[in-house]
N, CA, C and O atoms as a GROMACS GRO file, in nm:
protein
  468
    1UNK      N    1   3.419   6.599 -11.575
    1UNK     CA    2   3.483   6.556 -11.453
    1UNK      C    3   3.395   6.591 -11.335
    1UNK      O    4   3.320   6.688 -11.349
    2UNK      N    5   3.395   6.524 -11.221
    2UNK     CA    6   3.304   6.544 -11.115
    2UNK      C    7   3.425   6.515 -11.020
    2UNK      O    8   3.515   6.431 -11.017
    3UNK      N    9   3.379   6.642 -10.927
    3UNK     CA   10   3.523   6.688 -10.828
    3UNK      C   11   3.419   6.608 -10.729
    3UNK      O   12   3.303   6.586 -10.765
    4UNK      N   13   3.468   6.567 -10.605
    4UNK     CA   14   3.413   6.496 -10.515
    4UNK      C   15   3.347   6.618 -10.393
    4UNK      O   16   3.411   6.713 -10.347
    5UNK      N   17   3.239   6.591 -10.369
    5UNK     CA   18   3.131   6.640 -10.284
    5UNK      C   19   3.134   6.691 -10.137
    5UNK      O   20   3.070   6.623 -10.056
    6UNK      N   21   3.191   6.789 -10.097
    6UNK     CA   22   3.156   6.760  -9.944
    6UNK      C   23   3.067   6.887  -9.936
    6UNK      O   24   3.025   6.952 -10.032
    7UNK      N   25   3.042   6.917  -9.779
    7UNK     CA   26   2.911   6.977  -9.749
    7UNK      C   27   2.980   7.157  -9.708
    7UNK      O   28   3.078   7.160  -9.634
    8UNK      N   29   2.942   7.244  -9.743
    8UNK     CA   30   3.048   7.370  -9.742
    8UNK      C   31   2.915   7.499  -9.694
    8UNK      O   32   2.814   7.531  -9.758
    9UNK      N   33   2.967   7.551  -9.558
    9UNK     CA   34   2.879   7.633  -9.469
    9UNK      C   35   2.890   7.749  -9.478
    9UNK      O   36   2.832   7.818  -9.394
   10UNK      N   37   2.966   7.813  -9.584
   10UNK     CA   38   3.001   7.959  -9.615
   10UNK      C   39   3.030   7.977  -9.735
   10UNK      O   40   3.077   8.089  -9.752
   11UNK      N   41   3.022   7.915  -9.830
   11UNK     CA   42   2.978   7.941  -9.987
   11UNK      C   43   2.959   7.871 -10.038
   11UNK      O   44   2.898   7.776  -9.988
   12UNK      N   45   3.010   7.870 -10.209
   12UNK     CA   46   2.933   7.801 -10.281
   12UNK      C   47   3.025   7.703 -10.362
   12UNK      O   48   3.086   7.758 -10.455
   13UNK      N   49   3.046   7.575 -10.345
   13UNK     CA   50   3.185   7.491 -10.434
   13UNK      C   51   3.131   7.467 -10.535
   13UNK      O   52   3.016   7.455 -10.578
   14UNK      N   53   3.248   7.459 -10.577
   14UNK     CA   54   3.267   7.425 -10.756
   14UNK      C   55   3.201   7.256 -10.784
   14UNK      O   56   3.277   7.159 -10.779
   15UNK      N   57   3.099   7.246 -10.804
   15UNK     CA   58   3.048   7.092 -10.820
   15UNK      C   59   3.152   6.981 -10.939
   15UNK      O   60   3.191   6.864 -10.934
   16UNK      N   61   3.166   7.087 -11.032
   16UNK     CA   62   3.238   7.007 -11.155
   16UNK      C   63   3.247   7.088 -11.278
   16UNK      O   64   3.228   7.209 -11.265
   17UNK      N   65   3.264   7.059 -11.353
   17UNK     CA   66   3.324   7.100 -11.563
   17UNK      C   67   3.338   7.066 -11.652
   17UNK      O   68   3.347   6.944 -11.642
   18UNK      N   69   3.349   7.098 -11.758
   18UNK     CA   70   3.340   7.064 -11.849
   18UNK      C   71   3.388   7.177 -11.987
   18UNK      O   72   3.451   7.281 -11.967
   19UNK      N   73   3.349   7.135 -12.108
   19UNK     CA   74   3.351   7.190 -12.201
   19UNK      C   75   3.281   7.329 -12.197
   19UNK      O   76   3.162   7.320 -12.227
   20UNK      N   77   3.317   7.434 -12.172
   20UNK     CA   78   3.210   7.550 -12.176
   20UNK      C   79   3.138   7.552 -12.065
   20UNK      O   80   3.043   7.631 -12.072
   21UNK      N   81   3.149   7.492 -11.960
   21UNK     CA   82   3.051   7.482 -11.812
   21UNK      C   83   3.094   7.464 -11.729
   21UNK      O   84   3.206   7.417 -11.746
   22UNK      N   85   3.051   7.481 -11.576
   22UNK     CA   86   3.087   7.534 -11.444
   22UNK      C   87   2.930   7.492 -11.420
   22UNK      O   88   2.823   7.528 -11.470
   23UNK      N   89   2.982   7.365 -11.284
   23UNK     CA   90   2.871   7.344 -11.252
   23UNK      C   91   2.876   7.389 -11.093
   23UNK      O   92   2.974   7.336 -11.041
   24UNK      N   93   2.803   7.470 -10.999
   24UNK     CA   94   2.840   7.539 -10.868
   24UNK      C   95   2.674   7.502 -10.817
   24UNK      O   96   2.561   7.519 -10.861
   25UNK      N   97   2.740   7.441 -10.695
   25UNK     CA   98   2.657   7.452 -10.614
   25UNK      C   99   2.492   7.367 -10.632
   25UNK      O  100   2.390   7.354 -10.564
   26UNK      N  101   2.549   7.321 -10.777
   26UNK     CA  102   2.414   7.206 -10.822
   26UNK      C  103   2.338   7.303 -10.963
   26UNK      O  104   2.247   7.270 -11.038
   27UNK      N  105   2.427   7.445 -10.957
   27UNK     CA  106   2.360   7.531 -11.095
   27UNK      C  107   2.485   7.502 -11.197
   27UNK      O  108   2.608   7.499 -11.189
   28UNK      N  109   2.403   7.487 -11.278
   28UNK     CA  110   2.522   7.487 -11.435
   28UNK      C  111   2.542   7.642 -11.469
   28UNK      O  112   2.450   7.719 -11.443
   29UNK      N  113   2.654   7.687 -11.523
   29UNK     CA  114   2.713   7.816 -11.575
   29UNK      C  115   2.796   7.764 -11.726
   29UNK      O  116   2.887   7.684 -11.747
   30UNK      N  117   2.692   7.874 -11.833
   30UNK     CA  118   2.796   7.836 -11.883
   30UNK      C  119   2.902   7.978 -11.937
   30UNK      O  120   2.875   8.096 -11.912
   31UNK      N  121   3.049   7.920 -12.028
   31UNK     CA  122   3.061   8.083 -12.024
   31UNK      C  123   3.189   8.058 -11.920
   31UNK      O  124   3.223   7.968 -11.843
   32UNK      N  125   3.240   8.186 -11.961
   32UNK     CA  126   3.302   8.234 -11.807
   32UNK      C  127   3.196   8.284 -11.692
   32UNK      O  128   3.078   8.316 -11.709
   33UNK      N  129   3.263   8.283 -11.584
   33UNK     CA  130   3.219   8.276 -11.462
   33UNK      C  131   3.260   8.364 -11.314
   33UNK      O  132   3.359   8.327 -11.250
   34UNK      N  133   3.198   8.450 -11.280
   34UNK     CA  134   3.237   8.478 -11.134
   34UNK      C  135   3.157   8.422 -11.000
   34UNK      O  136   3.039   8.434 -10.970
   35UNK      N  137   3.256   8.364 -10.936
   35UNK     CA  138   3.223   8.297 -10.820
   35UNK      C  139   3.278   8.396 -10.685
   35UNK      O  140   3.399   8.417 -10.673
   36UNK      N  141   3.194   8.446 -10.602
   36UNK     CA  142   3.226   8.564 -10.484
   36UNK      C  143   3.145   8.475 -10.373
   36UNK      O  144   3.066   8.380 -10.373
   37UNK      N  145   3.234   8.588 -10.249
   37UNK     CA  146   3.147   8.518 -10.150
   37UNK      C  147   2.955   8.526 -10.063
   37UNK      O  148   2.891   8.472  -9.972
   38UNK      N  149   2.940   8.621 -10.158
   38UNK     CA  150   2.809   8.574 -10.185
   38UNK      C  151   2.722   8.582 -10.298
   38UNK      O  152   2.600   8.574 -10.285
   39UNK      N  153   2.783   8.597 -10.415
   39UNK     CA  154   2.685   8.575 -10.509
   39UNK      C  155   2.815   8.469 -10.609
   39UNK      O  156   2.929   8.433 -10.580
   40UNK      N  157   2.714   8.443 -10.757
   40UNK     CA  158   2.796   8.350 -10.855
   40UNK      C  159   2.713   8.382 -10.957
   40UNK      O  160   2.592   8.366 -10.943
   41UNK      N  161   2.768   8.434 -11.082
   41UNK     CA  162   2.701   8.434 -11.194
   41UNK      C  163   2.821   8.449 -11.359
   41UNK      O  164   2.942   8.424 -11.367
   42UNK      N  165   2.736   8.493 -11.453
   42UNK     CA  166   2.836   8.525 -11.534
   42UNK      C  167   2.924   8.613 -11.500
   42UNK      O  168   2.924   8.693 -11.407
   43UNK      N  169   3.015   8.587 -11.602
   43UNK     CA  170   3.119   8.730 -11.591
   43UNK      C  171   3.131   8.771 -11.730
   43UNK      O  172   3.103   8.692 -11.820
   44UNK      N  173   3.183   8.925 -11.760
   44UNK     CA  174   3.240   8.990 -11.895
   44UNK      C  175   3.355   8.932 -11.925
   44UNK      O  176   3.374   8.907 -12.044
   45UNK      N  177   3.446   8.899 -11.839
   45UNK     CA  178   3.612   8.911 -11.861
   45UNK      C  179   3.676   9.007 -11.824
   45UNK      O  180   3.640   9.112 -11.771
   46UNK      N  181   3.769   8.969 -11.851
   46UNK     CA  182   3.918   9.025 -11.805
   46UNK      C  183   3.854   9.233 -11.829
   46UNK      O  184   3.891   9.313 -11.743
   47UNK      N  185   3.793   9.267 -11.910
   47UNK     CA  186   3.732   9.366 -11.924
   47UNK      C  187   3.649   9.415 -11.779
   47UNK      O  188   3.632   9.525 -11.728
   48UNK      N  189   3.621   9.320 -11.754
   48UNK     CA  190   3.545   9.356 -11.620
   48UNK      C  191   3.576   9.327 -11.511
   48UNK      O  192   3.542   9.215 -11.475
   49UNK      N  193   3.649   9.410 -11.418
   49UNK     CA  194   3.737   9.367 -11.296
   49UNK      C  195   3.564   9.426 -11.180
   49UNK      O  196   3.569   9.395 -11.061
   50UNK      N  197   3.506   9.461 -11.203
   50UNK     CA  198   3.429   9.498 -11.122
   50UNK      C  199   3.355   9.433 -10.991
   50UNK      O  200   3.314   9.472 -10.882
   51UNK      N  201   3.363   9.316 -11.062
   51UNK     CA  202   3.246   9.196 -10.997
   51UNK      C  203   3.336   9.201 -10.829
   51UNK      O  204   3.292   9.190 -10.715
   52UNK      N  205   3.472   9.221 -10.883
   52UNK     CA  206   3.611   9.195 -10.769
   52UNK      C  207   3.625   9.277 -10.710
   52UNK      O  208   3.621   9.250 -10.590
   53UNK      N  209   3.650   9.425 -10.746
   53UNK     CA  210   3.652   9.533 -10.689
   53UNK      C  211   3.554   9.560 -10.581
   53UNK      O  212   3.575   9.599 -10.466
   54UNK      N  213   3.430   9.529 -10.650
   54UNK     CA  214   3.351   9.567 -10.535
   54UNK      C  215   3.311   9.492 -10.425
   54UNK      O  216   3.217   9.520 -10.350
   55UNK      N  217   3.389   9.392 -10.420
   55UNK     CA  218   3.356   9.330 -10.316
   55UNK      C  219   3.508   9.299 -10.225
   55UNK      O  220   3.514   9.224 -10.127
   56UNK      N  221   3.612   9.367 -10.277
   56UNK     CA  222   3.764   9.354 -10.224
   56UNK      C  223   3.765   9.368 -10.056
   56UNK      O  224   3.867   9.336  -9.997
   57UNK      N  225   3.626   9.427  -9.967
   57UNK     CA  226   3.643   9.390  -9.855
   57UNK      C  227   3.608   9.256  -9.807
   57UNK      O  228   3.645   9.211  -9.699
   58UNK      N  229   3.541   9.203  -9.883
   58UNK     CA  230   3.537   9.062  -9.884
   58UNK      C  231   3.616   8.978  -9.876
   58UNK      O  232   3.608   8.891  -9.790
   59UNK      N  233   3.738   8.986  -9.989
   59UNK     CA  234   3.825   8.891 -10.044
   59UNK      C  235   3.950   8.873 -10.018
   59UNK      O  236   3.990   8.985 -10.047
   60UNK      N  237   4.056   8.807  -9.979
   60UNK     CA  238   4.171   8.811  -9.947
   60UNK      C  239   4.240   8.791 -10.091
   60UNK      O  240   4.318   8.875 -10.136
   61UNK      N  241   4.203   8.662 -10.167
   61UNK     CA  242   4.256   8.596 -10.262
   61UNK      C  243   4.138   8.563 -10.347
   61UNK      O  244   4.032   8.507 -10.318
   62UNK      N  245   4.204   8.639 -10.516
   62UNK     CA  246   4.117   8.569 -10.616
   62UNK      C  247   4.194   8.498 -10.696
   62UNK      O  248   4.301   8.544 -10.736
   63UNK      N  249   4.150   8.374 -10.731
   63UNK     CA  250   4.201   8.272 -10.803
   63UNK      C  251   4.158   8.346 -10.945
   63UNK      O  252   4.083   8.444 -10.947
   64UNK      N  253   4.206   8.296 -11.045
   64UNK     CA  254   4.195   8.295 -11.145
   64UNK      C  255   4.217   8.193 -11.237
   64UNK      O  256   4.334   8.167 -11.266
   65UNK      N  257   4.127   8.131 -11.289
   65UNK     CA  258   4.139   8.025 -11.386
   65UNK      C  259   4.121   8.080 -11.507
   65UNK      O  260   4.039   8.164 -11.542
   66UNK      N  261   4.223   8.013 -11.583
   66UNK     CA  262   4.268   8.078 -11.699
   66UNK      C  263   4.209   7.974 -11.835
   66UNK      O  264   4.244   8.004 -11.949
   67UNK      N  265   4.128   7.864 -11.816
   67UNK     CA  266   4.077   7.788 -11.922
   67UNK      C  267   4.182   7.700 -11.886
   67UNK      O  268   4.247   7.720 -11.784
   68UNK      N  269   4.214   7.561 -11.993
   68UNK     CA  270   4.313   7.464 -12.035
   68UNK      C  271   4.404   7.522 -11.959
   68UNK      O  272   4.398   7.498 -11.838
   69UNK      N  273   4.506   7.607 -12.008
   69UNK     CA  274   4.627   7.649 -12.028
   69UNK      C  275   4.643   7.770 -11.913
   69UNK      O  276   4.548   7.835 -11.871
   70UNK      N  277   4.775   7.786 -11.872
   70UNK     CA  278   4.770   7.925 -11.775
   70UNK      C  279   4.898   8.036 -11.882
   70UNK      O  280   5.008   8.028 -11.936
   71UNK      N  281   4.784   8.133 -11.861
   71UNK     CA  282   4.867   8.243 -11.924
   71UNK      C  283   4.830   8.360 -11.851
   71UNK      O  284   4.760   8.360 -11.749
   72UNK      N  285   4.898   8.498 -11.929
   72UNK     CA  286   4.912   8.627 -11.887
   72UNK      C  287   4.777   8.689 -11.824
   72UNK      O  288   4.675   8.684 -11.892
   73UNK      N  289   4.775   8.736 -11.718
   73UNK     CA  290   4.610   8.850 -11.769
   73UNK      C  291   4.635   8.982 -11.791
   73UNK      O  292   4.709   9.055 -11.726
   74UNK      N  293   4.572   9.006 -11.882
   74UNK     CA  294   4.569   9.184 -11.899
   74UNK      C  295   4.650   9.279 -11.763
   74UNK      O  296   4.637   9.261 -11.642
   75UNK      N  297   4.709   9.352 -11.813
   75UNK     CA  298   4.778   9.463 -11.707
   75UNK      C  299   4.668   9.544 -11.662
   75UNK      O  300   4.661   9.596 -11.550
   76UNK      N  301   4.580   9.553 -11.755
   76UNK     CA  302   4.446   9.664 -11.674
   76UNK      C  303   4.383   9.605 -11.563
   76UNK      O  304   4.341   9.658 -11.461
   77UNK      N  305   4.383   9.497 -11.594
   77UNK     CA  306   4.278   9.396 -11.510
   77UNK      C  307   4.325   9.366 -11.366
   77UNK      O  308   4.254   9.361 -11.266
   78UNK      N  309   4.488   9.344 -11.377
   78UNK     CA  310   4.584   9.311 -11.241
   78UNK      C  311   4.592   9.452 -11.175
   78UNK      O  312   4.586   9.455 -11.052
   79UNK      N  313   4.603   9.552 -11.232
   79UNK     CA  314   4.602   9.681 -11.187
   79UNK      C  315   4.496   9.734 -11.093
   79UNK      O  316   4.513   9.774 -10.978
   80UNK      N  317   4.378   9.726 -11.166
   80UNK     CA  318   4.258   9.700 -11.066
   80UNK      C  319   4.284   9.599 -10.936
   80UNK      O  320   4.292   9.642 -10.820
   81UNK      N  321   4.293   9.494 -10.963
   81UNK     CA  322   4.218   9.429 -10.874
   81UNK      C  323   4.399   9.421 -10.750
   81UNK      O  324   4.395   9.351 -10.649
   82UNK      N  325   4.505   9.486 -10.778
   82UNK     CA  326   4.621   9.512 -10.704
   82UNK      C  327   4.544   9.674 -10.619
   82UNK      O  328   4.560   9.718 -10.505
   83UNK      N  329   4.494   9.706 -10.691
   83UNK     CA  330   4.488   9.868 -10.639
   83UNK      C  331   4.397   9.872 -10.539
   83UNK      O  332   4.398   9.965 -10.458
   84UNK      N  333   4.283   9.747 -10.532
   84UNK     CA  334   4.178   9.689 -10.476
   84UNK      C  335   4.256   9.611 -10.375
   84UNK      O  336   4.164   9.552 -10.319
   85UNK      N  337   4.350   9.578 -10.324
   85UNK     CA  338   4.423   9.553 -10.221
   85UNK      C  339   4.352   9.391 -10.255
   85UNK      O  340   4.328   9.348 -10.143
   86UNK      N  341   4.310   9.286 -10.356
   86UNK     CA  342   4.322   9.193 -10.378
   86UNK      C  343   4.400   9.074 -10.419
   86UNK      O  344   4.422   9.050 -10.537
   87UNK      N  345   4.426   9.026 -10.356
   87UNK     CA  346   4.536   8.901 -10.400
   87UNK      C  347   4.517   8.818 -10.486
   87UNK      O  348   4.422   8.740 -10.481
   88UNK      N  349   4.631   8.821 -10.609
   88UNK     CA  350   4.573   8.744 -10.724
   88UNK      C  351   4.649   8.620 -10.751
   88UNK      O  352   4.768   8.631 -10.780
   89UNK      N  353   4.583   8.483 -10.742
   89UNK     CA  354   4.688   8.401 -10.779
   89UNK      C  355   4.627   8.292 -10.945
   89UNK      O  356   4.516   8.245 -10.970
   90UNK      N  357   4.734   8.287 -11.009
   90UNK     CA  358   4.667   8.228 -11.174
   90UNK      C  359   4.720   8.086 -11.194
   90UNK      O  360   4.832   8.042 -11.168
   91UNK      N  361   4.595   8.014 -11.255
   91UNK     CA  362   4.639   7.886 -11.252
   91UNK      C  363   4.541   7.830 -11.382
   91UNK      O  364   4.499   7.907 -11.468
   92UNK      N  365   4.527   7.760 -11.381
   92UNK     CA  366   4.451   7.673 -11.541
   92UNK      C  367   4.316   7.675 -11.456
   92UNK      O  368   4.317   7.726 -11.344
   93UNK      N  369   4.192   7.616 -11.514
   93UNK     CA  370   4.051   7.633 -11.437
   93UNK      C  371   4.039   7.505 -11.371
   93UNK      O  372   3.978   7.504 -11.264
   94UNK      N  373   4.101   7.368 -11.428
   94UNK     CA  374   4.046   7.286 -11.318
   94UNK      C  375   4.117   7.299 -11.158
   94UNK      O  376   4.060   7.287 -11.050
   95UNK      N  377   4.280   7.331 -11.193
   95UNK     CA  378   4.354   7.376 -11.074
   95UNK      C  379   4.260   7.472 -10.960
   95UNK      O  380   4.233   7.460 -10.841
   96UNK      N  381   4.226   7.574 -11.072
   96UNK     CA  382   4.133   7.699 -10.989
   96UNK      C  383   4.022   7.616 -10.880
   96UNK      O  384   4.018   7.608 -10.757
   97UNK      N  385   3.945   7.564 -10.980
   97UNK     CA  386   3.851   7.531 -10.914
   97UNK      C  387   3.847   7.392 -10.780
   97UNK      O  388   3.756   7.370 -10.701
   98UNK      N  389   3.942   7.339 -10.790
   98UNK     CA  390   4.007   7.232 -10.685
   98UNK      C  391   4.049   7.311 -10.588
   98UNK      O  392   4.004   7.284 -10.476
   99UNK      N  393   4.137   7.420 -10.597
   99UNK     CA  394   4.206   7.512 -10.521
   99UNK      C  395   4.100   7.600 -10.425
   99UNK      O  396   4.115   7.608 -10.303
  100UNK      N  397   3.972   7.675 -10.509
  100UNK     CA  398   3.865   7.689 -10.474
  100UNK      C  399   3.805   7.635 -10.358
  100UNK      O  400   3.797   7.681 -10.244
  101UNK      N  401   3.765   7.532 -10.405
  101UNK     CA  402   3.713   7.437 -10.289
  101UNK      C  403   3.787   7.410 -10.140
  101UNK      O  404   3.744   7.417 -10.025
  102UNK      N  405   3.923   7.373 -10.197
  102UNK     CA  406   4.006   7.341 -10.059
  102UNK      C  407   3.972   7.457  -9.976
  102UNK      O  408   3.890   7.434  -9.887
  103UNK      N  409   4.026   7.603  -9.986
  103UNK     CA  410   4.018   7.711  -9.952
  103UNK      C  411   3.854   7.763  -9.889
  103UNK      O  412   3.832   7.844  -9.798
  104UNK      N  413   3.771   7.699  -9.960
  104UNK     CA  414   3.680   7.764  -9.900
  104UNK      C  415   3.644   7.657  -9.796
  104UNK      O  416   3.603   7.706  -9.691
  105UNK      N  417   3.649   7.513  -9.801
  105UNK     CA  418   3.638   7.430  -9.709
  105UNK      C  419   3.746   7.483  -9.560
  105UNK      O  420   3.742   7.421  -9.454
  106UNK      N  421   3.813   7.575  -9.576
  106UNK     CA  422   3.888   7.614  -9.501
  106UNK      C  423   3.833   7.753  -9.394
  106UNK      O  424   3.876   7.783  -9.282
  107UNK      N  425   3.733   7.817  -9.469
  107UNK     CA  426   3.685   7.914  -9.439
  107UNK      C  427   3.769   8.045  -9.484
  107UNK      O  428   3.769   8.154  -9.427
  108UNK      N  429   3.827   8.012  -9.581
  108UNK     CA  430   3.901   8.145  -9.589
  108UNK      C  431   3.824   8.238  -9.720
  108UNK      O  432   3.733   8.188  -9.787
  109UNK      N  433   3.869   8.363  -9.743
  109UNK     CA  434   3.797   8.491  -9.818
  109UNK      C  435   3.844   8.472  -9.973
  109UNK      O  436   3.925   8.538 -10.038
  110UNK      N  437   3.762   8.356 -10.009
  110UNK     CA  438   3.817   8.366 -10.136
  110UNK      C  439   3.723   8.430 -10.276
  110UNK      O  440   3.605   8.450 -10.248
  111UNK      N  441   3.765   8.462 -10.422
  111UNK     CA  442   3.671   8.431 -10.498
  111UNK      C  443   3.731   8.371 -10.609
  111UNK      O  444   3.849   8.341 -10.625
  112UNK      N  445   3.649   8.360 -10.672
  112UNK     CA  446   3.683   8.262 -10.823
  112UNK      C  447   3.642   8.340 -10.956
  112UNK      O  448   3.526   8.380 -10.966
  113UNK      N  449   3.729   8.362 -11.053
  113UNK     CA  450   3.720   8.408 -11.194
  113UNK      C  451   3.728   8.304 -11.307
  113UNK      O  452   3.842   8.298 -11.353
  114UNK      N  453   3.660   8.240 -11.352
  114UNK     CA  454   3.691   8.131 -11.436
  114UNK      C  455   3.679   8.168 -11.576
  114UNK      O  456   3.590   8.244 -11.614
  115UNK      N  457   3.761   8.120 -11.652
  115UNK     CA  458   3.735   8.096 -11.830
  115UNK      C  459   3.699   7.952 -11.810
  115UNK      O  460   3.724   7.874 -11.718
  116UNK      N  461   3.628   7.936 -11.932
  116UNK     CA  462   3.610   7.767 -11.995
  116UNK      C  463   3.711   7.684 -12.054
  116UNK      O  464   3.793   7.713 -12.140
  117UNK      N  465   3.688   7.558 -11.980
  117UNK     CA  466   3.804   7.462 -12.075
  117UNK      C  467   3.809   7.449 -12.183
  117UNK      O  468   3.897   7.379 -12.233
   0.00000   0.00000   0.00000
């Protein structure tokens, strides 16, 4: 799928997806994914709340894309990133990443946690 294009002056949008991939900013990812407001690379998972934590003065709201389907995340993981005074909202990954975009076309403090479709 190819999400439609506009021009974004404070990070980095979600270009498009696929099977196992995250295409940002014109770089392919494959894998899960963390998207912050200034860097984007892999991620561990739900194991690794770190990428978030440390940047929680950054962030107002992290999306979370959950692959296909939206389900639970780990209690360790929400715990962190609640204790980190981060706002978590969960949705499936293409939602995430549409949601993503709007938001940052907005200028607001977001980041992105993605699983693969």
């Amino acid at each position: 799928m190819q999400l439609t294009e506009i021009s974004f002056d404070n990070g980095q949008p979600v270009d498009g997806y696929g099977p196992n991939f995250f295409r940002i900013a014109g770089k392919v990812f494959e894998g899960k994914v963390a998207l912050l407001p200034q860097s984007c690379g892999p991620w561990l998972g739900f194991d690794d709340p770190a990428p978030f934590v440390d940047v929680a003065k950054d962030l107002d709201v992290l999306l979370v894309g959950m692959g296909a389907n939206i389900t639970h995340i780990p209690a360790g993981f929400l715990a962190a990133l609640e204790e980190a005074d981060i706002g978590v909202e969960i949705m499936n990954s293409p939602t995430a990443c549409r949601t993503y975009n709007v938001l940052l076309s907005e200028g607001r403090r977001i980041g992105l946690a993605l699983l693969p479709v």
